[in-house]
C-alpha positions as CSV (number, residue, x, y, z in Angstrom):
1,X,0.0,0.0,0.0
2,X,1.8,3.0,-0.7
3,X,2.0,6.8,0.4
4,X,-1.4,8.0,-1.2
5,X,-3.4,5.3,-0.3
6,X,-2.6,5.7,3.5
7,X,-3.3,8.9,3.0
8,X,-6.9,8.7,1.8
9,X,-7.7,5.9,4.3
10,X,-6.7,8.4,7.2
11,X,-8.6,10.9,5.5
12,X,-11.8,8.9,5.5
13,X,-11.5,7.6,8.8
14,X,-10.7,11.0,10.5
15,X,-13.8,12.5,8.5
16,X,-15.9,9.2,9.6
17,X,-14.8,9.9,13.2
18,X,-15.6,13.7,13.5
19,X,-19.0,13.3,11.6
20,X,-20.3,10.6,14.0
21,X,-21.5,12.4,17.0
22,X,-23.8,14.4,14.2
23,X,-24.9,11.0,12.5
24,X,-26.1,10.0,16.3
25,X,-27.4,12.9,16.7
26,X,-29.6,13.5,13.6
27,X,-30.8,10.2,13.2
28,X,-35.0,10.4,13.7
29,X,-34.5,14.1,13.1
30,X,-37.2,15.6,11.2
31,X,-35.5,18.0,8.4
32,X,-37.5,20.3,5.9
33,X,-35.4,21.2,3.1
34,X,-36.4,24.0,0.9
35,X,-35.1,24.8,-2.7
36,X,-35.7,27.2,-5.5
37,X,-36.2,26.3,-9.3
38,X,-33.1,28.0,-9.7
39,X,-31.5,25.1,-7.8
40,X,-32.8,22.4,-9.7
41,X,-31.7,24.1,-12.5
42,X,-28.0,23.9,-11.9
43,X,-25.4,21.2,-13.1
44,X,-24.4,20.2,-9.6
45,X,-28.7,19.3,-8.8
46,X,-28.5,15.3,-9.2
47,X,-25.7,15.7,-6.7
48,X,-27.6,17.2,-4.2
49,X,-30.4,14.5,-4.7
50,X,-27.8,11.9,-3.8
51,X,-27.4,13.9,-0.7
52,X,-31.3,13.5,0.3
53,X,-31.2,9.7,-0.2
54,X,-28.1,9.5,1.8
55,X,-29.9,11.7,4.5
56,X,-32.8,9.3,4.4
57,X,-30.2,6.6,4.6
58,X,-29.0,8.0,7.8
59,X,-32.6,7.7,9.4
60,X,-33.3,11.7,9.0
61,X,-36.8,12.3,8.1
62,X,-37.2,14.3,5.4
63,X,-39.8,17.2,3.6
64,X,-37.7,18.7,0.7
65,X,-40.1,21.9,-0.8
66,X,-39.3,23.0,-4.0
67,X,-39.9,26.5,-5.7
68,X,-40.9,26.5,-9.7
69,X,-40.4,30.6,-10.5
70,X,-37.7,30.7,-13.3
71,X,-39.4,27.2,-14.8
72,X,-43.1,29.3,-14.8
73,X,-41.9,32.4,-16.1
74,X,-40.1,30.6,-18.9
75,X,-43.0,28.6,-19.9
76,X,-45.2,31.6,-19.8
77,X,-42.7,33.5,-22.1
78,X,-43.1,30.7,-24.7
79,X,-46.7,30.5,-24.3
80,X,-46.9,34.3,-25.1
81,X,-49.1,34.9,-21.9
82,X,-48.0,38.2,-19.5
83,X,-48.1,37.5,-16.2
84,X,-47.9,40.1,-13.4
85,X,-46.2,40.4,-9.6
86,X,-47.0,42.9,-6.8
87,X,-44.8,43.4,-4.0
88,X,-42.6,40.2,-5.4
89,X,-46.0,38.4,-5.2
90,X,-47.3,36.5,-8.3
91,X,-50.6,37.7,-9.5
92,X,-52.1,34.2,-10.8
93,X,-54.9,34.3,-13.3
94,X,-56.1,31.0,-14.7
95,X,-54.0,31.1,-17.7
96,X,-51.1,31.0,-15.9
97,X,-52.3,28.7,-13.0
98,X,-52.9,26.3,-15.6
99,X,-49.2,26.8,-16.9
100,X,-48.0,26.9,-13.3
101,X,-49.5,23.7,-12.6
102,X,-48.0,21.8,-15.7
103,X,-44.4,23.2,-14.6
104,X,-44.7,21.9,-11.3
105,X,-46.0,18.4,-12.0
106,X,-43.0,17.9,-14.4
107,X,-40.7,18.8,-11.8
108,X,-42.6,16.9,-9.3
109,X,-42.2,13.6,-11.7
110,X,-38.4,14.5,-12.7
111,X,-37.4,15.1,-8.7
112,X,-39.1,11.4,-7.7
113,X,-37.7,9.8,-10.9
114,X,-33.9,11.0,-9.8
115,X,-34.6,10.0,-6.2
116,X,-35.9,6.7,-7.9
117,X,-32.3,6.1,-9.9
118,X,-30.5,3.4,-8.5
119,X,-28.4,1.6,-10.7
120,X,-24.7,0.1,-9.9
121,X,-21.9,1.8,-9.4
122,X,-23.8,5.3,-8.4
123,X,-24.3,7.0,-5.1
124,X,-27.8,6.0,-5.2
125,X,-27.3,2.1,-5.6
126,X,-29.8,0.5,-3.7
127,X,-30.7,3.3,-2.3
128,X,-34.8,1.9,-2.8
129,X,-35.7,6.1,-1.5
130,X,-39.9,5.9,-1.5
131,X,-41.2,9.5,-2.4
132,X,-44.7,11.0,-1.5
133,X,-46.7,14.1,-1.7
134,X,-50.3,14.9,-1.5
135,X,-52.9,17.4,-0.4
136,X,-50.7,18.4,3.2
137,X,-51.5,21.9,2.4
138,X,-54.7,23.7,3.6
139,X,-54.3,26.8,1.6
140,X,-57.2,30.0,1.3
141,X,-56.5,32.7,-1.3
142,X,-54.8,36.3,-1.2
143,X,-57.7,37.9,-2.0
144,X,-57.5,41.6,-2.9
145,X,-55.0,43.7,-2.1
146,X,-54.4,47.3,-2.3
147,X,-57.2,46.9,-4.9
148,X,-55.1,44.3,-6.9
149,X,-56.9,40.7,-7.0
150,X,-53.9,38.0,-6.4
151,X,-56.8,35.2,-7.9
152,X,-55.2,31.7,-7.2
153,X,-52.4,33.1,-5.6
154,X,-52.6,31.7,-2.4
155,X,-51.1,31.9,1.5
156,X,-50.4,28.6,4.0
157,X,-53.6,27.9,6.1
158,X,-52.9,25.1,7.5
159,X,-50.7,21.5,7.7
160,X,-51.9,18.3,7.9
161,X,-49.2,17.0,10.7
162,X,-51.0,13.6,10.7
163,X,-50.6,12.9,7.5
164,X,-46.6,14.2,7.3
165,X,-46.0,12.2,10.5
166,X,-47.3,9.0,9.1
167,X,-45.8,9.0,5.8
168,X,-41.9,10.0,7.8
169,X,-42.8,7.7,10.4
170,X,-42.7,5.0,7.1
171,X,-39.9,6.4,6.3
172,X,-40.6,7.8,3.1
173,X,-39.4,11.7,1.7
174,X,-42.5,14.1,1.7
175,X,-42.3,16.2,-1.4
176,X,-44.1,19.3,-1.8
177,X,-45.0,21.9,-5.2
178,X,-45.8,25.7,-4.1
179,X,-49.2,24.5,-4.2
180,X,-52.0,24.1,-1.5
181,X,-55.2,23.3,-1.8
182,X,-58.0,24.4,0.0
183,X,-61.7,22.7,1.4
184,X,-63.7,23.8,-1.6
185,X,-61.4,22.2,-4.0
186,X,-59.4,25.3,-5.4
187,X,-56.1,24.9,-5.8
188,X,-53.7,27.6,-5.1
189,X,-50.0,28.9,-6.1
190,X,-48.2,29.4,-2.8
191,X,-44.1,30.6,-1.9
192,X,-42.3,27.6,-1.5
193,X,-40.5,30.0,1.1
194,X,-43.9,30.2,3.0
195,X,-44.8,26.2,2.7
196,X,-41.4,25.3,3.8
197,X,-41.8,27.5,6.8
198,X,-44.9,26.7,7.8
199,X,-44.4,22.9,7.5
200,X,-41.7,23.1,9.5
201,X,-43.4,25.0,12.2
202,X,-46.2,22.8,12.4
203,X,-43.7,19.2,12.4
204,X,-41.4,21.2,15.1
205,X,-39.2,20.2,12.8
206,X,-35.1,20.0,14.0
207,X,-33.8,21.9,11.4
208,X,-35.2,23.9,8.3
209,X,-32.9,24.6,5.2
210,X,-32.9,26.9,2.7
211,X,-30.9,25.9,-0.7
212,X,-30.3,28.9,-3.3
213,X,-29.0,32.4,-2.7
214,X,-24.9,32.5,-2.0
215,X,-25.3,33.3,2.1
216,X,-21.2,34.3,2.3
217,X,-21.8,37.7,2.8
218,X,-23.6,37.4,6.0
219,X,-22.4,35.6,9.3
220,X,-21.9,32.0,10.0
221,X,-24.0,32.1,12.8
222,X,-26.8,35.0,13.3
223,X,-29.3,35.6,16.1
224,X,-32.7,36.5,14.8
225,X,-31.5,40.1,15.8
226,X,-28.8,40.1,13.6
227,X,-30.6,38.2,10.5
228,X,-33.0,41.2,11.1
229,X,-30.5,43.7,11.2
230,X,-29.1,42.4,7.6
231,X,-32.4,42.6,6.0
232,X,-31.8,46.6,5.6
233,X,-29.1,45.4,3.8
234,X,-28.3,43.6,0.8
235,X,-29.0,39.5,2.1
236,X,-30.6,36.1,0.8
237,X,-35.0,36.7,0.1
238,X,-34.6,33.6,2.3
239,X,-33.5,35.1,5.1
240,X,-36.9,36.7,6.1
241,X,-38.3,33.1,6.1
242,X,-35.4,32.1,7.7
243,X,-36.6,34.6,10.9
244,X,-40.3,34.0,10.3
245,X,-39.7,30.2,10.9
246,X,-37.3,31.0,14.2
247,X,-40.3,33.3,15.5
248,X,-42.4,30.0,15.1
249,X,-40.2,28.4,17.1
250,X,-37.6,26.2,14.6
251,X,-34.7,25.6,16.3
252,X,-32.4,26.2,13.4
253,X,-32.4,27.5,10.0
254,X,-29.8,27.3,7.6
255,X,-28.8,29.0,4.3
256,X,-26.7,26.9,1.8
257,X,-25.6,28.3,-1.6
258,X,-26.5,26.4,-4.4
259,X,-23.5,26.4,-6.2
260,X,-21.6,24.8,-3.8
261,X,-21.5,21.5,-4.2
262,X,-21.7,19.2,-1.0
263,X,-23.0,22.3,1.2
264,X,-26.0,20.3,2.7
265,X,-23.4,17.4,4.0
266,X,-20.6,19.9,4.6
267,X,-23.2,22.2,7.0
268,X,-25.4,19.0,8.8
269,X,-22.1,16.5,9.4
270,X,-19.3,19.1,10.3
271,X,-17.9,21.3,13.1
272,X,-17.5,24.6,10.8
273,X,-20.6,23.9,8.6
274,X,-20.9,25.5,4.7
275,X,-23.7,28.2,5.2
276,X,-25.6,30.5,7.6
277,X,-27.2,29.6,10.8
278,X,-29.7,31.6,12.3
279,X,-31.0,30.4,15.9
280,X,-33.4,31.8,18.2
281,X,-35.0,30.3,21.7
282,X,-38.3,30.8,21.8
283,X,-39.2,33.4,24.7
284,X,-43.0,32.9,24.8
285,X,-45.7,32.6,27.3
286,X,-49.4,32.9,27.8
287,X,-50.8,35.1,30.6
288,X,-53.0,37.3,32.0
289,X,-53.1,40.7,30.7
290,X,-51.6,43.7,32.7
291,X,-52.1,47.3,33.2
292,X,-48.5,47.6,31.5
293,X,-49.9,45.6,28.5
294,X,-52.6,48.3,27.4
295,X,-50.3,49.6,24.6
296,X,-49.2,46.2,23.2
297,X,-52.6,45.2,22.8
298,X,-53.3,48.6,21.5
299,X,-51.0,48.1,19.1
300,X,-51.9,44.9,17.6
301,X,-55.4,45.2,17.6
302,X,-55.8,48.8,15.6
303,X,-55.1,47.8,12.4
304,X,-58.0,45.2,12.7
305,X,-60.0,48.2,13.8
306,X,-59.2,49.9,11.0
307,X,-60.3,47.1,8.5
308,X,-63.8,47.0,10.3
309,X,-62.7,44.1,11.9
310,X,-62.9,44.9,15.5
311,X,-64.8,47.0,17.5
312,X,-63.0,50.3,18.0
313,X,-61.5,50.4,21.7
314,X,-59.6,53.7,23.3
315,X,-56.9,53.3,25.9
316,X,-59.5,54.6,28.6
317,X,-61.6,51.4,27.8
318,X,-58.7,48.9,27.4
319,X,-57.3,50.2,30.7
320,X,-61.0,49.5,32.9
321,X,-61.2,46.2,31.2
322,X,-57.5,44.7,30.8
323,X,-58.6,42.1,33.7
324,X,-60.8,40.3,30.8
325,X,-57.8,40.0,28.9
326,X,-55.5,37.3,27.8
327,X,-52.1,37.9,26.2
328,X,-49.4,35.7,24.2
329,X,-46.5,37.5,24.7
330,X,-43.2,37.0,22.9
331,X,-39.4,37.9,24.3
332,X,-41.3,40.8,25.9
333,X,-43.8,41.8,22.9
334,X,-47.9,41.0,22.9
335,X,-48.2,38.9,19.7
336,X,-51.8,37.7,20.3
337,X,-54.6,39.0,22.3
338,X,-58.1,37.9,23.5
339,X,-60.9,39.0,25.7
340,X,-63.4,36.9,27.5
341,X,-66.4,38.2,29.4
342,X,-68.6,36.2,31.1
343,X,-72.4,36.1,32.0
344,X,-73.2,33.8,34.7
345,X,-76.7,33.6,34.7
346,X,-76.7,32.2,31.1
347,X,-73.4,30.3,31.6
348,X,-71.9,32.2,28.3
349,X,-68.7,33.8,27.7
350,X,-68.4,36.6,25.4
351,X,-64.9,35.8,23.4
352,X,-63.8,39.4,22.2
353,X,-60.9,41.0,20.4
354,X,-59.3,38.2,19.5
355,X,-56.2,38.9,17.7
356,X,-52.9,37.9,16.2
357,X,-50.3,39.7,14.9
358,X,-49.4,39.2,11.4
359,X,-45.9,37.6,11.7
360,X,-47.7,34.7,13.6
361,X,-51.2,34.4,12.4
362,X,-50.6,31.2,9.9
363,X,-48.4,30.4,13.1
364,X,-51.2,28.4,15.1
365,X,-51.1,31.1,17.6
366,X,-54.7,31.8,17.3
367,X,-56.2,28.1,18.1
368,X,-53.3,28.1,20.9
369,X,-55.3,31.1,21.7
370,X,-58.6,29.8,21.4
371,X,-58.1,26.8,23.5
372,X,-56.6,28.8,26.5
373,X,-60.0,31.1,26.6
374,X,-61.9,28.2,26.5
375,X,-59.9,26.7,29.7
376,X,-60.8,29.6,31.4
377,X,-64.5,29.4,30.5
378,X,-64.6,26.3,31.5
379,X,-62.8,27.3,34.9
380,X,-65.4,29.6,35.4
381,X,-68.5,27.1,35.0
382,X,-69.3,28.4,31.9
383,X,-70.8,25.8,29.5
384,X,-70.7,28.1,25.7
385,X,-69.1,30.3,24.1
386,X,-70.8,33.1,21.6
387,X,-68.7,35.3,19.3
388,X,-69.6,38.5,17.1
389,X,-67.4,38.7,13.8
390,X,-67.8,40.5,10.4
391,X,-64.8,39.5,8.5
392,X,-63.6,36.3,10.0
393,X,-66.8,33.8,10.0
394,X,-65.1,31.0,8.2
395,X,-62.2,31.0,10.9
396,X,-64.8,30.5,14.0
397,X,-66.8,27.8,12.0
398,X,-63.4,26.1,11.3
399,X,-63.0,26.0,15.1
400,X,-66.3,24.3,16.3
401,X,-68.4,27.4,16.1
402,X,-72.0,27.1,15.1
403,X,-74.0,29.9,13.4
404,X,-76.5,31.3,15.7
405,X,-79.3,34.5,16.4
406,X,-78.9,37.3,18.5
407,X,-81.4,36.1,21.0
408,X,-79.0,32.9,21.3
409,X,-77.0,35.9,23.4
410,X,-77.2,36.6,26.8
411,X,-80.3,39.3,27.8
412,X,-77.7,41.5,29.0
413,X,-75.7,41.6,25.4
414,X,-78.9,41.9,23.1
415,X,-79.4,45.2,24.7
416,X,-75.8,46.1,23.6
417,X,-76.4,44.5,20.0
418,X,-75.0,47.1,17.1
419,X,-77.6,46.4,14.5
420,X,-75.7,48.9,11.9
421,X,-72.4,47.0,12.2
422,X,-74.8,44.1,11.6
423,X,-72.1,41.4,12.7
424,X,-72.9,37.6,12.7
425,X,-73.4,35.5,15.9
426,X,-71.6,32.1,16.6
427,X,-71.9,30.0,19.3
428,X,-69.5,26.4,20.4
429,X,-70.7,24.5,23.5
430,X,-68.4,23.8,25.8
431,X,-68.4,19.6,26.5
């Protein structure tokens, strides 16, 4: 055996040696993996699918997201249809939802038939990697914004963590399209950024990676601080998700370049990584609202009052009633709100001014929320709970909530009922 040959020996064992302790400790990790269309465009692409079957290999579970943008607007550049974006958001008509759709279910069959290679001789010999996907993704539309309709442009609503926790738990790879669909059968474009994220908030997923923008200009390691800081600068689009999903409470998302061959093994199995790590510990509790609270809740809830969807409230009123409040409260700022009052005689609770802030409201904050008002209903032998709502009807039915009159509400509320803002009762017993 000569010189060279010791040489790569000792240079495989050494590298076997330091990447253990991060084999142990990923194994039955849950991992989301998100990448652009940018990404799967590149040479070094069948690489990085290697990468995810030996990930899978290792007993990692695995989501991998992928984004479709350049693919879509090249397609609808040969298909001589304009397409238009607001605020970096696609505006999706159906002529181009209909071109959308064909881009992503050809890249959805060319990711699962490279997953599927395995012949001899290749990383992925053997490698038997089982792929699935599906309706995960509860997804309700843009709507109209600053007067512009986004049509089947769609946000996250919610996850089906059931059904991604039975399909990892068989060890296959979840993967997703930007795509979610929603109860009436519409199906909608989504951010891969904002599916990513909200997948792995809902799993509580060990680690969510971003794949695409070079990261190098920005720290190795960042606090959400810091990522927030290089925002005003020039830094990744993923970095904003990167910070939304800490705020959710991932543990740690990283930023890989996609030119950089390796990166993902490079950044999960050694000491110095190959990216960007931003961290945060989630600082967040659920309490009783104080005097000192008044201008958080202030703050949060009067752009809902401005949309007509809450009752208007001044400081004066907030102040005599904080006692019926409830706050979520996050490394020192209110990020939800609610206010129950109660009626004994009828055994209802009045649940009032509930509110999320927008960083967190496809976050689950609001049915955390709603379960901790109900607690306290229940604490207080109360046995329903009614609700008045203009705008948000569809959420409270979602929730258990059942349609109901204004003489369903307590005598001592009817006399209070504001027939010109003509909101809608709804009602959910408390069993």
């Amino acid at each position: 055996m000569n010189t060279t040959e010791f040489s790569n020996i000792a240079t495989t064992t050494r590298w076997f040696r330091t990447a253990a302790p991060y084999i142990h400790a990923h194994r039955g990790a849950t991992f989301v993996v998100a990448f652009d269309g940018k990404t799967i465009a590149t040479d070094g692409f069948d690489n990085l699918i290697h990468d995810f079957a030996l990930l899978n290999s290792l007993g990692i579970k695995l989501v991998l997201v992928y984004g479709a943008r350049p693919q879509i607007d090249q397609q609808l550049k040969m298909s001589n249809l304009d397409t238009e974006q607001y605020n970096g958001m696609r505006i999706t008509d159906e002529k181009s939802l209909t071109v959308a759709l064909s881009v992503m279910g050809k890249l959805r069959l060319d990711i699962e038939a490279k997953l599927s290679f395995g012949l001899p001789h290749t990383p992925m010999a053997d490698a038997q990697v089982r792929c699935t996907s599906g309706n995960l993704v509860t997804a309700r539309p843009v709507g109209i914004k600053d007067g512009i309709d986004f049509g089947h442009t769609g946000e996250v609503r919610r996850v089906d963590t059931q059904g991604f926790n039975e399909q990892l738990n068989l060890g296959n790879v979840v993967l997703l399209p930007p795509l979610g669909y929603s109860p009436t059968g519409e199906i909608f474009n989504l951010a891969y950024q904002d599916i990513a994220t909200a997948v792995a908030s809902a799993l509580g997923a060990d680690k969510l990676i971003f794949i695409g923008e070079d990261p190098s200009k920005l720290a190795r390691e960042m606090t959400v601080d810091q990522a927030a800081t290089a925002i005003q600068q020039s830094a990744p689009i993923a970095l904003t998700a990167a910070i939304k999903a800490c705020n959710a409470g991932v543990k740690r998302v990283h930023l890989l370049d996609r030119n950089q061959d390796g990166a993902l093994l490079q950044e999960l199995f050694s000491r110095d990584g190959a990216g960007t790590l931003i961290t945060a510990e989630l600082f967040e509790t659920t309490r009783q609202a104080t005097i000192d609270d008044v201008g958080g809740i202030l703050e949060l809830i009067q752009p809902l009052e401005e949309q007509g969807v809450l009752v208007k409230r001044s400081r004066d009123h907030l102040e005599m009633e904080v006692d019926h409040f409830t706050v979520m409260e996050r490394d020192g700022t209110v990020v939800a709100c609610a206010a129950l009052y109660p009626y004994p005689d009828s055994q209802i609770g009045e649940l009032a001014c509930l509110a999320v802030s927008p960083s967190y409201q496809t976050l689950g904050r609001g049915k955390q929320l709603l379960l901790a008002m109900e607690q306290q209903a229940r604490a207080a032998d109360l046995t329903s709970l009614c609700v008045l709502t203009t705008q948000t009807a569809h959420w409270f039915l979602e929730h258990g909530f059942q349609q109901a009159e204004i003489s369903d509400l307590p005598d001592q509320k009817q006399g209070f009922y504001n027939y010109q803002r003509n909101a809608k009762v709804f009602r959910k017993p408390l069993s």
